[in-house]
C-alpha positions as CSV (number, residue, x, y, z in Angstrom):
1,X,17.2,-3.4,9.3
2,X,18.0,-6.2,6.5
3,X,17.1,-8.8,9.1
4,X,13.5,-7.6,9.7
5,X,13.1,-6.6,5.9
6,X,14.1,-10.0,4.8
7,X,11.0,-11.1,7.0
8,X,8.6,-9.0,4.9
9,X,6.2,-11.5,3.2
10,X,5.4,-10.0,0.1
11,X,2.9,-12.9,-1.2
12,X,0.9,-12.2,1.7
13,X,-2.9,-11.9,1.0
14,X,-3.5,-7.9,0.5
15,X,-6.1,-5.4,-1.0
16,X,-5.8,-2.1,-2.4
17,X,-8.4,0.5,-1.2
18,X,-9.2,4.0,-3.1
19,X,-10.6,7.3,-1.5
20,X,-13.7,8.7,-3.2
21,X,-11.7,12.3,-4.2
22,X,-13.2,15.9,-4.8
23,X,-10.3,18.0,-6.7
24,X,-8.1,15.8,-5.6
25,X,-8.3,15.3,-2.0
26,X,-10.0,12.5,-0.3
27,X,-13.9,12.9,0.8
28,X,-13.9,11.9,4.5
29,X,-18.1,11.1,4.1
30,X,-17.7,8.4,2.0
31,X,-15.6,4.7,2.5
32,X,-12.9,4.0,0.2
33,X,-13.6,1.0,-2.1
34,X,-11.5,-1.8,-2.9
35,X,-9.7,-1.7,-6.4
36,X,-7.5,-5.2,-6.0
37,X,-7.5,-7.8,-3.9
38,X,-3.8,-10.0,-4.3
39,X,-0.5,-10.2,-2.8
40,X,1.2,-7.4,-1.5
41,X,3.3,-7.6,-3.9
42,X,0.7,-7.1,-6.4
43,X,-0.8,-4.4,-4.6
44,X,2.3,-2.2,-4.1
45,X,3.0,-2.5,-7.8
46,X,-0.5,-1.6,-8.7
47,X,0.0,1.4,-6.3
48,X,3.2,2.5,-8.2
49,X,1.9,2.1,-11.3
50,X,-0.6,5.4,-10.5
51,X,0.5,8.7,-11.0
52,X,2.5,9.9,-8.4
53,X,-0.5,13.2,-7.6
54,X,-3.0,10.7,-6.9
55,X,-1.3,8.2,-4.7
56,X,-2.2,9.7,-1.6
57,X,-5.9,8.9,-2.6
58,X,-4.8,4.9,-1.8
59,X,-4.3,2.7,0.7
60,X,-2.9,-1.2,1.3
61,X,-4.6,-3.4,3.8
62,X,-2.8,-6.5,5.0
63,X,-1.9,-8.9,8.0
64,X,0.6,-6.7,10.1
65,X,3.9,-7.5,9.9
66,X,6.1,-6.1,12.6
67,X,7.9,-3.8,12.8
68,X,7.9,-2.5,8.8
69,X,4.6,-3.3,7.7
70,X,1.1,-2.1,9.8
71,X,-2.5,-3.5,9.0
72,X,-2.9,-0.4,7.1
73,X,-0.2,1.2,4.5
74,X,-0.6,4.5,3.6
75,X,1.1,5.9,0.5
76,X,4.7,7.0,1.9
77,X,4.6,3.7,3.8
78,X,4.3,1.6,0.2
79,X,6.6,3.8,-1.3
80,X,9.7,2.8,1.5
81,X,8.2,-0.9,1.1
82,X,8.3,-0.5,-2.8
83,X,11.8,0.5,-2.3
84,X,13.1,-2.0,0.0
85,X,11.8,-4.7,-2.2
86,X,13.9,-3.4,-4.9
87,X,16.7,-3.6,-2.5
88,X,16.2,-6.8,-1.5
């Protein structure tokens, strides 16, 4: 796994996306709306820097990177990525 996770590009161009919420869950009528645009980097410390309730309301969009990272990052996903870029 180090192998692929050293090929995680984490200045890649990225956005951070936000659920419109009703008591805290996310409303499936509405889109989410874009709260960054940056690196992925940027993005998954922006994430992190929310309070850990609300993180499930977010989500990262990037370029895929196979095999850890997927167009579309949801929470957990930024969490392990957050995580392994500490590591590495």
């Amino acid at each position: 796994m180090t192998a692929a996770a050293s090929k995680v590009n984490f200045d890649a161009p990225a956005t951070l996306h936000k659920w419109p919420s009703l008591g805290n869950r996310r409303r499936q009528d509405r889109n989410a709306y874009l709260v960054l645009e940056a690196t992925l980097d940027k993005c998954i410390t922006a994430l992190m820097e929310k309070p850990e309730p609300t993180r499930h309301l977010y989500e990262i969009h990037t370029a895929p990177q196979p095999p850890l990272v997927t167009e579309t990052l949801s929470p957990d996903h930024i969490v392990e990525l957050s995580r392994l870029r500490e590591f590495l």
